[in-house]
ZATORGU-667512 format. One record per atom (N, C-alpha, C): residue in one letter; x, y, z. Coordinates in steps of 0.2 Angstrom, whole numbers, plus 5000, padded with zeros to 4 digits. Atoms other than C-alpha are relative to their C-alpha. Layout:
BEGIN
aXYZ...
This chain:
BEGIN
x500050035006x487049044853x500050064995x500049965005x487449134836x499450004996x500449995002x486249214828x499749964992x500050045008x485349114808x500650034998x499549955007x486349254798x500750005002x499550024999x487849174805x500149934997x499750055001x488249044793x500449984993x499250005007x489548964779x499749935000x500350055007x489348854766x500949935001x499650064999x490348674767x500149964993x500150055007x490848574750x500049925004x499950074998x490348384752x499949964994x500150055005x490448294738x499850054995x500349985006x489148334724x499350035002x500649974999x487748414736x500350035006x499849944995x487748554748x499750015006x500450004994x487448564767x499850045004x499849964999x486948694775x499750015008x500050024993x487248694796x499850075005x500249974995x486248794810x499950005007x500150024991x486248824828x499250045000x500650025000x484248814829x500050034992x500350015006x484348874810x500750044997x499549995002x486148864804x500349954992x500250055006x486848804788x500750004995x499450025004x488248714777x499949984994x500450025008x488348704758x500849994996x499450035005x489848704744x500250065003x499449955002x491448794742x500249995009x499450024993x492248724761x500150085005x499949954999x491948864769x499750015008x500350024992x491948854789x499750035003x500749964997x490548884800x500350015009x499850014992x490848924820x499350035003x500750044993x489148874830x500150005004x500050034993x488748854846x499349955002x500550074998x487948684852x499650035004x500550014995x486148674859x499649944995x500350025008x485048624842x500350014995x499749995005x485848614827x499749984995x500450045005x484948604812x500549994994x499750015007x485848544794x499549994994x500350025004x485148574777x500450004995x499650015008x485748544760x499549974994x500649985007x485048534741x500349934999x500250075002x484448354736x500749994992x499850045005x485548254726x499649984994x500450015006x484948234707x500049934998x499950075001x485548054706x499449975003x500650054999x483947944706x500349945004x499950054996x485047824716x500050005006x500049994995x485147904728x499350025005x500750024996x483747864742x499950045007x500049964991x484147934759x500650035002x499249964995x485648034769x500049975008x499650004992x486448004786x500350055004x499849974998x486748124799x500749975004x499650044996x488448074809x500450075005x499949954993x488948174826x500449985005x499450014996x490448164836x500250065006x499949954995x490848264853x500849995003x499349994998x492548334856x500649964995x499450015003x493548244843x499750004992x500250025008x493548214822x500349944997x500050075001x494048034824x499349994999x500550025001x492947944813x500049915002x500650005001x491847844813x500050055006x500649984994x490447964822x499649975003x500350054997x489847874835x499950025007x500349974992x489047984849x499449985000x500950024997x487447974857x499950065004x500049954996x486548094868x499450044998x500749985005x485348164854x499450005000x500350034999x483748184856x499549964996x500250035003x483448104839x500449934999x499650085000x484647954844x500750014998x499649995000x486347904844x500549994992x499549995006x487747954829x499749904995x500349955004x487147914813x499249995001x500749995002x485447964812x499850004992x500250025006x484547914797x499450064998x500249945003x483848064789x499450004994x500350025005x482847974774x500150054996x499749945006x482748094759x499750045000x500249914998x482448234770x500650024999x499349945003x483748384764x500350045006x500149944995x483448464781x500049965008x499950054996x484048374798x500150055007x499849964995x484048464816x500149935006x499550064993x485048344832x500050065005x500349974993x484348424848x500249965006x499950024993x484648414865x501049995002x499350025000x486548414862x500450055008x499949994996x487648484878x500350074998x499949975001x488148654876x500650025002x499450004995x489648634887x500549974994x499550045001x490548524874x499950034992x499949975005x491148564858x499749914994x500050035002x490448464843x499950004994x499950015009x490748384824x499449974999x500450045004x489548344810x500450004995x500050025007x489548244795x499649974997x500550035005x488448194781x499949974993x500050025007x488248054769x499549984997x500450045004x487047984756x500149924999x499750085002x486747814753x499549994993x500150015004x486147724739x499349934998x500450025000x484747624732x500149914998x499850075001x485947484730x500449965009x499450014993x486547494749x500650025000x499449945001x488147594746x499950065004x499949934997x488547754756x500550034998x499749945003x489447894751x500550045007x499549994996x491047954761x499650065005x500149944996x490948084773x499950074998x500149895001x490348274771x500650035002x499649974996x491548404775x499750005008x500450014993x491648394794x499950075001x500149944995x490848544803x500249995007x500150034992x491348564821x499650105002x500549944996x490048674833x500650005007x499649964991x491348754848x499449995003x500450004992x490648754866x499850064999x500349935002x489548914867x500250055007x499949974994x490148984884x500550055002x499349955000x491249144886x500349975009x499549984993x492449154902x499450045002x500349944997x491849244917x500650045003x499449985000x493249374922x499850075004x500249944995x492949524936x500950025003x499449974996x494549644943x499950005007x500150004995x494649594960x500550045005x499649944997x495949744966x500450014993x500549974996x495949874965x499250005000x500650005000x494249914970x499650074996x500349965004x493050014960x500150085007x499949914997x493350224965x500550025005x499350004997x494950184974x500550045000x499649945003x496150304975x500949955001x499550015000x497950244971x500650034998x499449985003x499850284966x500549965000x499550045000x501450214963x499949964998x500150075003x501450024960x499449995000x500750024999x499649964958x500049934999x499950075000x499449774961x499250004995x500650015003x497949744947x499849915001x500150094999x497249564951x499449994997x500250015003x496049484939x499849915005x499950044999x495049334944x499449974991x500250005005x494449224928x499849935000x500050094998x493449044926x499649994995x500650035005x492648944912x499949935001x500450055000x491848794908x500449944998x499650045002x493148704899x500750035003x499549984998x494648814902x500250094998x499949945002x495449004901x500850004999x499249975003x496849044889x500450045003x499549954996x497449194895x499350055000x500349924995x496949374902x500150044996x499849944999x497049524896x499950075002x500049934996x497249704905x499950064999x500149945004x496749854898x500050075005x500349914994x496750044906x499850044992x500249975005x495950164896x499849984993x500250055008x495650034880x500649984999x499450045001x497450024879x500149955005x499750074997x498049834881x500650015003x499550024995x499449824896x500349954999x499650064998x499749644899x499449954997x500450064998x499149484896x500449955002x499850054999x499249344904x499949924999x500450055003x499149174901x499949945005x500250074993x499149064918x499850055007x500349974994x498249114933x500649985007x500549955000x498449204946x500250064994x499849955007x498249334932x500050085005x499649974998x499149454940x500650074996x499849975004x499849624936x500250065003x499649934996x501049774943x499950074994x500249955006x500349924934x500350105006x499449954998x501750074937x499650064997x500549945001x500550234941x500450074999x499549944998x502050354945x500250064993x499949975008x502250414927x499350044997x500449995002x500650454926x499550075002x500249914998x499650644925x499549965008x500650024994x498350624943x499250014995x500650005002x496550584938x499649924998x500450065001x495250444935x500449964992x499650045007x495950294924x499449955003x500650085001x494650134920x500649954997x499850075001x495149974920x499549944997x500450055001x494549824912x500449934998x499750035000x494949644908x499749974994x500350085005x494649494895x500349944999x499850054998x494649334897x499749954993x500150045005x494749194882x500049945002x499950054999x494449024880x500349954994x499650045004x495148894868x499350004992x500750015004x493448904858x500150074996x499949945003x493849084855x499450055004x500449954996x492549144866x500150065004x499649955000x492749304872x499650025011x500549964995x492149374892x500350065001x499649934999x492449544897x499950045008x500149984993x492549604915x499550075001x500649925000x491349774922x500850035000x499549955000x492349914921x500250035008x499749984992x493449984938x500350044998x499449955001x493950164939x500350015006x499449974994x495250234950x500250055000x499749935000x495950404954x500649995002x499350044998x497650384953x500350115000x499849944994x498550524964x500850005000x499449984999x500150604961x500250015009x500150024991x500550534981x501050045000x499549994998x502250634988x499950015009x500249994994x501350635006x500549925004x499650074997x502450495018x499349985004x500150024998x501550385027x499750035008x499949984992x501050425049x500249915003x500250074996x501350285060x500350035007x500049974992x501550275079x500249935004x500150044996x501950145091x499650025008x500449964994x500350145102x500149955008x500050054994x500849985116x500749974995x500449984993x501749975125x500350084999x500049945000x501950145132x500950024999x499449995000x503650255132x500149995006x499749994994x504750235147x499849925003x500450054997x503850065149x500449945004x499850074998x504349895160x500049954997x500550045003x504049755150x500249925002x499550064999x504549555152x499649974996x500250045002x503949405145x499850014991x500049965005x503049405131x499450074999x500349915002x502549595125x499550014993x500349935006x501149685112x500250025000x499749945002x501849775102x499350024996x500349975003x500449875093x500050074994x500049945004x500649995078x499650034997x500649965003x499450115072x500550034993x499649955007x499850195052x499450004996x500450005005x498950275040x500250044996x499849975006x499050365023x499550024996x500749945003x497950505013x499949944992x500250045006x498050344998x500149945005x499950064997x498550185008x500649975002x499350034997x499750085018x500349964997x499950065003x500649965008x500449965005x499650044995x501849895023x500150045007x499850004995x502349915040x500649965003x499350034997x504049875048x500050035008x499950014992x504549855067x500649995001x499249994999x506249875073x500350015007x499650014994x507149845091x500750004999x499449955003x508649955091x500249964994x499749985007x508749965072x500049925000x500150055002x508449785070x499349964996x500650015002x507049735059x499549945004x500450054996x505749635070x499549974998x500550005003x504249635060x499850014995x500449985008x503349655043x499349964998x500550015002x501849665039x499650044996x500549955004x500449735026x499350014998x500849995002x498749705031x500050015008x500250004994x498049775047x499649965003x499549974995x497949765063x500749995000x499450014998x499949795065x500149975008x499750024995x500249695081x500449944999x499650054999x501549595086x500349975006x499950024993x502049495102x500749964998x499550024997x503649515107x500349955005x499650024995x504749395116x500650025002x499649974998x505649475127x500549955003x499750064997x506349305135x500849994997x499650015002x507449305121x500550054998x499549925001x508549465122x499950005008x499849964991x509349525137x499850065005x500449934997x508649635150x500350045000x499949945003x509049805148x499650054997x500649965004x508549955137x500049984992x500050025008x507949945120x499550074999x500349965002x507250055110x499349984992x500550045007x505650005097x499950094995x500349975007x505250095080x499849984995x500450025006x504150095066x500250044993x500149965007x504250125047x499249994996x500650045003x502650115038x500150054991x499849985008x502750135018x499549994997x500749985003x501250195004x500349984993x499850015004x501450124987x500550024995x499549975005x502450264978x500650025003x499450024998x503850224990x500250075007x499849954995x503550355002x500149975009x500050044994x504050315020x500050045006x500249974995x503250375038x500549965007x499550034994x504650365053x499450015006x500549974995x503850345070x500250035006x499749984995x504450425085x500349945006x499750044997x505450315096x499849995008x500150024992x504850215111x500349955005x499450064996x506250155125x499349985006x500050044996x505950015135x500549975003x499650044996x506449925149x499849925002x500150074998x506649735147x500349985006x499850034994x506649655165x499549945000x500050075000x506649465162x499649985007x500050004994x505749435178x499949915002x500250084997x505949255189x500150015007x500450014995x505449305204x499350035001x500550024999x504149215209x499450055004x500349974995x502549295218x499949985006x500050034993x502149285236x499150004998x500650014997x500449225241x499949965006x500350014994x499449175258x499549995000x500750024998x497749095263x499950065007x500249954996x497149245271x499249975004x500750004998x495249175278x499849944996x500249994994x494849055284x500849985003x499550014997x496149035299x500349925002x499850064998x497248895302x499649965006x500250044995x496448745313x499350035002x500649984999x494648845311x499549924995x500650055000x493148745313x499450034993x500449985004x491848755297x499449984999x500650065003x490248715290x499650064994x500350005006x489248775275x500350054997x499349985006x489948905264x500350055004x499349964998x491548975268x500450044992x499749975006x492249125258x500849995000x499449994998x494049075255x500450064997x499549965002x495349205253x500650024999x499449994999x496949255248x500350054999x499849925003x498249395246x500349974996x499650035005x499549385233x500350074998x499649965004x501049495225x500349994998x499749995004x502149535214x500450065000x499749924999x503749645210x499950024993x500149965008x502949665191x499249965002x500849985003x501049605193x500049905001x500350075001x499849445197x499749994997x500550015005x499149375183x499349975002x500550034997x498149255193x500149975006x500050064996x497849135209x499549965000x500550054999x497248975210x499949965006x500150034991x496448885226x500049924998x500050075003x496648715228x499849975008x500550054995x495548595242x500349935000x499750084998x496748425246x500550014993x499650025007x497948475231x499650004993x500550035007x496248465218x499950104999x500149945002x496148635209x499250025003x501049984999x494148705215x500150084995x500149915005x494448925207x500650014999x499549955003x495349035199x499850075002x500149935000x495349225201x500750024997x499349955002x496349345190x500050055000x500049924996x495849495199x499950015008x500149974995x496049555215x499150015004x499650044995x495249525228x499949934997x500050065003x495649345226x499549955005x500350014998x494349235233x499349974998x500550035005x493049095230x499749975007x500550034994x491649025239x499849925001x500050084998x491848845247x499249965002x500650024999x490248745249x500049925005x499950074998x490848615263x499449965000x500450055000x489348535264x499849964994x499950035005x489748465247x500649945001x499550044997x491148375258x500049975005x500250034995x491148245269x500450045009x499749954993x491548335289x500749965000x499350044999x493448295292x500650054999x499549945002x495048395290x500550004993x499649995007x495648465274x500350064999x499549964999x497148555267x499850074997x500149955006x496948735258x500650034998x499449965002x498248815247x499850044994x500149965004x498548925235x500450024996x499149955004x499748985220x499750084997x500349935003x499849135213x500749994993x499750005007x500649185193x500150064998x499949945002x501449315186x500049974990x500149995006x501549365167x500549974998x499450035004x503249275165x500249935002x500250074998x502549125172x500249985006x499850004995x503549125188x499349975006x500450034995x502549015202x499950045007x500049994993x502049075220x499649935003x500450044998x501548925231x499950045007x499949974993x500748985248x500149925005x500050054994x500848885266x499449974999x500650024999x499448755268x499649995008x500449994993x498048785281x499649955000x500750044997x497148665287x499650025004x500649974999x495348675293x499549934999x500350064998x494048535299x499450035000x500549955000x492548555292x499549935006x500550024995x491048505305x499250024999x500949975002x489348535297x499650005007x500650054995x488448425313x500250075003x499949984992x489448555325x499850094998x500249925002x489148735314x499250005000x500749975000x487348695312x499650015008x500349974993x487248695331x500250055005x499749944997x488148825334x499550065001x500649925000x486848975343x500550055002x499649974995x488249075348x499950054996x499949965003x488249265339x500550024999x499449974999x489649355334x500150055004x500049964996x490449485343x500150064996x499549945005x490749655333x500150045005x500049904999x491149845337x500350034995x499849975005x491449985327x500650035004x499349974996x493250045333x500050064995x499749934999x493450205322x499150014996x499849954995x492750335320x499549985005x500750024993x492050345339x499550065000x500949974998x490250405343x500550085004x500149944998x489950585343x500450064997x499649955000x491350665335x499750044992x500149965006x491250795319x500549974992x499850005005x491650725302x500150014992x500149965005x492150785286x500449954992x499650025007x492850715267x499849935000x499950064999x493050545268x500349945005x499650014992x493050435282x500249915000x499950065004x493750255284x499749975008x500350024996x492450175295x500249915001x499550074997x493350005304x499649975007x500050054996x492749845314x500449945003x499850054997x493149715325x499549924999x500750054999x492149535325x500449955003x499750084997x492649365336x499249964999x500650025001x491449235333x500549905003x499650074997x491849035343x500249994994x499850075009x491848945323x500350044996x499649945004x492149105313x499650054996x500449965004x491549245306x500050014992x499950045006x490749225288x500150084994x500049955002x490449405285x499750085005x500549934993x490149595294x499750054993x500349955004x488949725286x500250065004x499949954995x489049905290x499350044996x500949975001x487250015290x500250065002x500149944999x487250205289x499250025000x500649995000x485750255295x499349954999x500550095004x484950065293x500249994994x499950025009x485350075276x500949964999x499350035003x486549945269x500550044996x499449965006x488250025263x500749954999x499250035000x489649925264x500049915001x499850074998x490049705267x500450004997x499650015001x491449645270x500049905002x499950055000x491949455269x500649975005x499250014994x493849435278x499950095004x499749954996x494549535290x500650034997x500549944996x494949695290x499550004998x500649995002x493249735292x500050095000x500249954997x492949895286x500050024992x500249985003x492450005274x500250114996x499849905003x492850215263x499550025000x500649975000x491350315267x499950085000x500149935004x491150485256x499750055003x500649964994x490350595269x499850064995x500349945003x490250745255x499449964995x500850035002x488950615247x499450005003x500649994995x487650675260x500250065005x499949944996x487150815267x500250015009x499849984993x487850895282x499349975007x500550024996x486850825298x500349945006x499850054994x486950695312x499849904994x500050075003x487250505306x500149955005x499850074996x487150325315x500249944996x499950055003x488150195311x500149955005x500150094996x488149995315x500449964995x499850045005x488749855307x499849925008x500150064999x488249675308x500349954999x499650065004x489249505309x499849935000x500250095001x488749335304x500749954999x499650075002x489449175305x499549944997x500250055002x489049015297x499349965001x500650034995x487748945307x499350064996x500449955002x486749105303x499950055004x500049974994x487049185320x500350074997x499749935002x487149365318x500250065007x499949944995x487949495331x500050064996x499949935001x487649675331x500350055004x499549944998x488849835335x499650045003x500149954999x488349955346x499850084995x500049945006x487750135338x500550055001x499649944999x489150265333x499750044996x500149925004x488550435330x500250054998x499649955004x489250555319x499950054998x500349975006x489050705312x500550054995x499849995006x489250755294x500250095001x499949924999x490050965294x500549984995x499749985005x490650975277x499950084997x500349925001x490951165270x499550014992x500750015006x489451205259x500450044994x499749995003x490151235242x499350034995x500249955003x489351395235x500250004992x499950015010x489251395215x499550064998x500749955004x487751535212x500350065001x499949915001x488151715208x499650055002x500649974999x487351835214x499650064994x500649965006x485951945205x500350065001x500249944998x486052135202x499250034997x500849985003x484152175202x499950084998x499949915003x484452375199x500550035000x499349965003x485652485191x499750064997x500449925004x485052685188x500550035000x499449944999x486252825184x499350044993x500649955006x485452995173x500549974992x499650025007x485652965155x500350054997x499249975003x486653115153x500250055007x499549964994x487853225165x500350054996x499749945003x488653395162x500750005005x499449994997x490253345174x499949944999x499750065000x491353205176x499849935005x500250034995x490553145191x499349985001x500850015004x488953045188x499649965005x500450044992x487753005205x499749934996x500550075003x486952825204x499350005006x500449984993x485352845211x499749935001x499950044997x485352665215x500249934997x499450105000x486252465215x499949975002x500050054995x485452335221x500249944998x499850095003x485952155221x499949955006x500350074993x485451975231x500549954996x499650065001x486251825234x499749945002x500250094992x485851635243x500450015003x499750004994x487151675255x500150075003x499949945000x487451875254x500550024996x499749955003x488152005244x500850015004x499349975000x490152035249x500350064997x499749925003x490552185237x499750004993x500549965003x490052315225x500450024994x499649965005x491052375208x499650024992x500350005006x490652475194x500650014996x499550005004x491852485179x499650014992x500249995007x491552535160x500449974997x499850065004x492152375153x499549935001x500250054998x491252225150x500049955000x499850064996x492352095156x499950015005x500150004992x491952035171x500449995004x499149964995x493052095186x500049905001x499950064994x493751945196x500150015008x500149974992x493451935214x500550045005x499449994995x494951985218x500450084997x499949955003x495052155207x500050045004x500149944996x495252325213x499550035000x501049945003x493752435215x499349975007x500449994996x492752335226x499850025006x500149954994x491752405239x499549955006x500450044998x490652325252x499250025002x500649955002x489252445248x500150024993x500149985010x488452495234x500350085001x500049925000x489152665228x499650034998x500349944999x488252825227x500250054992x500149935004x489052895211x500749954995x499650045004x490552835197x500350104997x499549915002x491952985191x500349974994x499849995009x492352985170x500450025001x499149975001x494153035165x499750034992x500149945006x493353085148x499150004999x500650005002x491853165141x499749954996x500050065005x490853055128x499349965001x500750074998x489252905126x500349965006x499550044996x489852815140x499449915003x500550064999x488952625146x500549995008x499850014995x489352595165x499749925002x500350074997x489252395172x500149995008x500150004990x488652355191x500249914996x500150075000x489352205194x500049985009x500250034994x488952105213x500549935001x499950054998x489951985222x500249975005x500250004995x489851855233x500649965005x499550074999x490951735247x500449984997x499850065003x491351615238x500450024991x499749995007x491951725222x499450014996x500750035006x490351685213x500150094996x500449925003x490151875201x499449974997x500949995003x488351935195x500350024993x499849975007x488051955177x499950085001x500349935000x487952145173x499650044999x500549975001x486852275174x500350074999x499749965003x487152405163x499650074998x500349945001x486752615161x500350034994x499949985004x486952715148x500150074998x499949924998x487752915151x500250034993x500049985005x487853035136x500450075007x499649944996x489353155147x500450064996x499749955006x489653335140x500250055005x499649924994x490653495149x499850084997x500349935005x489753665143x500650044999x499549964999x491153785140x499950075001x500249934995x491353945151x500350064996x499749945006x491654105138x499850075006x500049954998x491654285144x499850064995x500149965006x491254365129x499050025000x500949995000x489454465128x499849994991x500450025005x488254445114x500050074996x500049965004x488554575100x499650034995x500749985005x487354685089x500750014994x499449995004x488454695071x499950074999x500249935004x488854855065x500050065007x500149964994x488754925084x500449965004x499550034993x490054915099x499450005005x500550004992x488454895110x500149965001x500150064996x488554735121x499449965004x500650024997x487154635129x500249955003x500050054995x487154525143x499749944998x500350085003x485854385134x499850034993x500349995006x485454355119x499150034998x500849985002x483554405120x500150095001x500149945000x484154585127x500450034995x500049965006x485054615110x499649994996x500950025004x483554545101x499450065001x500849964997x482254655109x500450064997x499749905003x483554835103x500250014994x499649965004x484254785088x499450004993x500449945004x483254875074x499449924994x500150035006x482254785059x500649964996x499650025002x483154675049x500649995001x499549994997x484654695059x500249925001x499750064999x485854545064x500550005006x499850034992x486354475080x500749964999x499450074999x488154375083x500350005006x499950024993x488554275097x500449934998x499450035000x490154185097x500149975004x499650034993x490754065109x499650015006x500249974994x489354105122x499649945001x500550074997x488553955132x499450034999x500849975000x486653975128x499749965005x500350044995x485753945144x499350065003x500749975001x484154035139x499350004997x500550015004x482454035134x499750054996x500249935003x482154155119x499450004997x500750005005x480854215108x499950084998x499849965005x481054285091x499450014999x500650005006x479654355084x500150084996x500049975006x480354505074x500449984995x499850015003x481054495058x500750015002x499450014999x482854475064x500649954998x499550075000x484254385059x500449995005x499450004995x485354295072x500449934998x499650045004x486854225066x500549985007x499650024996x487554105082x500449964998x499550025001x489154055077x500549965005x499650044997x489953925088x500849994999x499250025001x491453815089x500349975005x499850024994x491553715105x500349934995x499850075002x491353545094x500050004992x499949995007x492053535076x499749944998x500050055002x491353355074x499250014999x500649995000x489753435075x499650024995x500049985006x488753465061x499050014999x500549964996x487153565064x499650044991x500249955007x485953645049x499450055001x500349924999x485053805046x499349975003x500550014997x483353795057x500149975006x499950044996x483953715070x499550065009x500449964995x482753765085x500049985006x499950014991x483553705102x500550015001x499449984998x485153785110x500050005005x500349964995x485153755125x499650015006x500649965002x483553795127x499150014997x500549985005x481953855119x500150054996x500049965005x482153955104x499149994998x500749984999x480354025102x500050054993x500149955010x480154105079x499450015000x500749995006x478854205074x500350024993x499849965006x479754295062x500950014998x499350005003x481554305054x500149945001x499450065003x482954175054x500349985005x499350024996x484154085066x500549954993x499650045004x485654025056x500649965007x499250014996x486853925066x500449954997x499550055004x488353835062x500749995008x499750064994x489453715074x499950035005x499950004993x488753725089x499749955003x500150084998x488653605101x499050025004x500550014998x486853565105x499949975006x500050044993x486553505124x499349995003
């Protein structure tokens, strides 16, 4: 409802009305009011004519044919008599319907006074109007299909469709529908919205839907995933297509050489070919699948072969046997094939359906003592996929309930393979025999007592895994029942299990010593041990720490004694162990720091003096105060001790990478200062 302070002034006459929705209002100067029906009140300034005695209110719904003659009020039905109140409120009116007033005066002589300007109060209800696609955060491109759904009370004028606040379309019959061309458009979120009007003027306005609209030049994928390439097919065929797109699939097409087959634009893409209708032969299937900005995804081509098939399958009453004697429950059996595949067989007892099976083995379990004793026929068809019939021969068979429940006879089994005593290995196919007078209903076979296998028809026999148990001795039996309940048992065959034991553990290496440094290339290991669960095989060291393969060069079937460097350097040595079966050890690693002293011939010189001295300490000990020693190039492999002031200038030069600072107090050696200086410079420290 509109608020008081929505209202307009009405001329009626010589006095003025003024109309509200719970407090609305009409008065002179003709000036139209738009209300909404629930309570309407009407006021207006009294008439100064003393003749005048009372007013009439008059109220019409849906039309301005007069007279006013509604009802429904809950001050009573059109007019209401108002006495010479100025101020009149008509409540309870429907708010669904639009509705007129008018008001006259009457007079003190019975006279009434024409009608008021009429007011009409609209129906107060907007439309309701939601975008029902896209959906809100949608990502789109190219064509956009925008759909609107829109409902009022009385009726919806039209639609309109806004992006961004600018007006698109409107429409004016449902469905309100609208192709909104995104292709021109920068990429980025755009807002959608609708409104929806009614004939009243009422306005409703849909929630807002954004959308990211995506400049789309990516194609579509698709794929035919059934049936497969290369395939056989007959009858009728799934075809199955997979597609999909970084914005969405607007269509998928299906195509049997280049002929369009299919079309569709809501997933799943599957279709069932009839192949019945096209000649056998090859064909070739492919897909298109297309995304709204007209991009199109080809899909890789998959040849088939149609073979219409109309032969039929074979089938046979496998169990029980022609002219056998029965009584309580009988499993029946049957084989069946096909040169493409059985779908199903059905058994049938006098021509009367009883099972079905559409799997392999094919077979149902009869309950003659559901039937009177007597002789009845069995049959059997079988089905392929392109409907083709197999019918097999009919067996008959006399059931005898009286003669099977007196049957005490046992069956007869043996195990025929394998024979007792032999050594077996992988997989073995253990097979029996059974006779029984009426018939055999079922044989077991027992490893060890323990149930492993039942069989129902003949052949009796069973696949038995022998690497599923360990190596050892094994007895087998089996037992055969017939109907009655009689049970015969097989002799025992003994076996035994010698499968090759299948090593998988690596062996260890629990010690690996070598010195952590060498002065030759040749570096002892003062020991390598290593274990295994079956035994060590061989021994290798390498300074790499990949791990060899069993099959590398280098092993030994003893641990070595010692390892030989090609250069000097830090070096890290890896023990590795290995066993039988290949298995290697992880590594066990040392860590050699290998250097080569260098052999000079040069003596140790005093400056200033062609003396020579054979070590360094016997020129120390001769040359004078303050004096200075040089020794160039000479392996120090002695223990000195300075204590006069002397200077000793050892100038190396084996390793230029070496970089050594004045005080240095081990060459070697012990350097032993009381007094003076050692200065050196690049020499290798060892």
């Amino acid at each position: 409802m509109k608020p008081a302070n929505q209202m307009k002034k009405w001329q009626i006459f010589q006095f003025r009305i003024f109309l509200y929705i719970m407090v609305a209002w009409i008065g002179f100067q003709g000036i139209q009011s738009t209300c909404y029906a629930y309570d309407v009140t009407l006021s207006w300034v009294a008439d100064s004519d003393p003749t005048v005695i009372g007013y009439k209110v008059y109220y019409q719904q849906g039309s301005t044919a007069v007279p006013f003659n509604a009802s429904g009020a809950v001050e009573g039905p059109s007019p209401i008599d108002n006495h010479a109140l100025t101020t009149a409120t008509v409540s309870g009116l429907d708010p669904n319907k639009a509705y007129y007033f008018a008001v006259t005066k009457y007079y003190s002589t019975g006279e009434e006074s024409p009608y008021s300007n009429i007011v009409d109060v609209p129906e107060g209800f907007a439309p309701t109007v939601s975008i029902t696609s896209p959906t809100n955060n949608a990502s789109v491109s190219g064509i956009v299909s925008v759909a609107t759904e829109a409902l009022d009370n009385v009726g919806v004028t039209n639609v309109e469709i806004y992006v961004n606040g600018q007006l698109l379309t409107t429409e004016a019959t449902a469905p309100y529908l609208f192709s909104w061309d995104t292709s021109g458009l920068a990429s980025g979120v755009y807002n959608i919205t609708a409104k929806a009007y009614d004939a009243a003027g009422n306005v409703g306005k849909s929630v807002e839907v954004s959308v990211n609209v995506v400049s789309d030049s990516m194609p579509p994928t698709v794929s035919i995933t059934a049936p497969f390439n290369n395939a056989t097919v007959s009858g009728l065929v799934p075809v199955s297509i997979s597609a999909d797109d970084n914005i969405g699939v607007s269509k998928v097409e299906l195509y049997g050489n280049g002929v369009l087959l299919f079309v569709s634009n809501v997933p799943p893409y599957n279709y069932s070919w009839n192949t019945a209708a096209v000649s056998n032969g090859n064909y070739i299937l492919s897909a298109k699948s297309y995304d709204a900005s007209g991009n199109i995804g080809q899909s890789s081509d998959v040849a088939v072969s149609v073979i219409n098939d109309t032969a039929a399958p074979s089938v046979a009453i496998t169990s029980p046997y022609s002219n056998a004697t029965l009584g309580g429950t009988v499993v029946v059996n049957a084989s069946a094939s096909d040169n493409i595949g059985v779908s199903k067989v059905e058994f049938y007892l006098n021509g009367i359906l009883k099972s079905t099976a559409t799997t392999a083995p094919y077979n149902f379990n009869w309950d003659t003592t559901t039937t009177v004793n007597g002789a009845y026929s069995l049959s059997a068809m079988a089905y392929d996929a392109s409907g083709n019939i197999g019918q097999s021969p009919n067996v008959v068979v006399t059931v005898d309930n009286v003669t099977v429940s007196n049957d005490t006879t046992a069956p007869i089994i043996a195990i025929t393979a394998p024979y007792s005593n032999v050594t077996v290995t992988g997989t073995v196919l253990v097979t029996a025999v059974s006779f029984d007078n009426v018939g055999v209903s079922k044989v077991e076979f027992y490893l060890n007592g323990v149930l492993t296998s039942s069989s129902a028809t003949a052949p009796y026999r069973f696949s038995w895994n022998t690497a599923m148990v360990t190596n050892d001795a094994y007895a087998l039996t089996a037992k055969a029942y017939d109907a009655a309940g009689n049970i015969g048992k097989s002799s025992t065959v003994t076996v035994t299990v010698n499968n090759p034991v299948s090593d998988t553990t690596p062996p260890t290496v629990s010690a690996f010593t070598a010195p952590s440094s060498a002065y030759t290339l040749s570096v002892p290991v003062s020991s390598f041990l290593a274990t295994d669960n079956v035994g060590v095989t061989g021994y290798l060291i390498t300074e790499s720490a990949i791990a060899p393969s069993s099959g590398s060069v280098g092993w030994s079937a003893s641990a070595p004694s010692g390892y030989t460097f090609t250069t000097t350097g830090t070096k890290t040595l890896y023990a590795w162990a290995r066993d039988a079966a290949g298995n290697i050890s992880a590594a066990k690693t040392a860590t050699i720091v290998v250097s080569i002293p260098k052999t000079v011939s040069q003596d140790v010189m005093v400056l200033d003096s062609s003396t020579t001295f054979p070590t360094i300490q016997d020129a120390y000990n001769t040359v004078p105060e303050n004096g200075t020693i040089a020794a160039k190039d000479v392996t120090l492999s002695e223990d000195l001790n300075f204590n006069r002031a002397v200077n000793v200038n050892l100038d190396g030069g084996m390793d230029a990478s070496f970089q050594s600072t004045t005080g240095t107090t081990a060459v070697s050696g012990v350097i032993k200062i009381s007094k003076g200086k050692v200065v050196v410079s690049k020499i290798v420290v060892r």
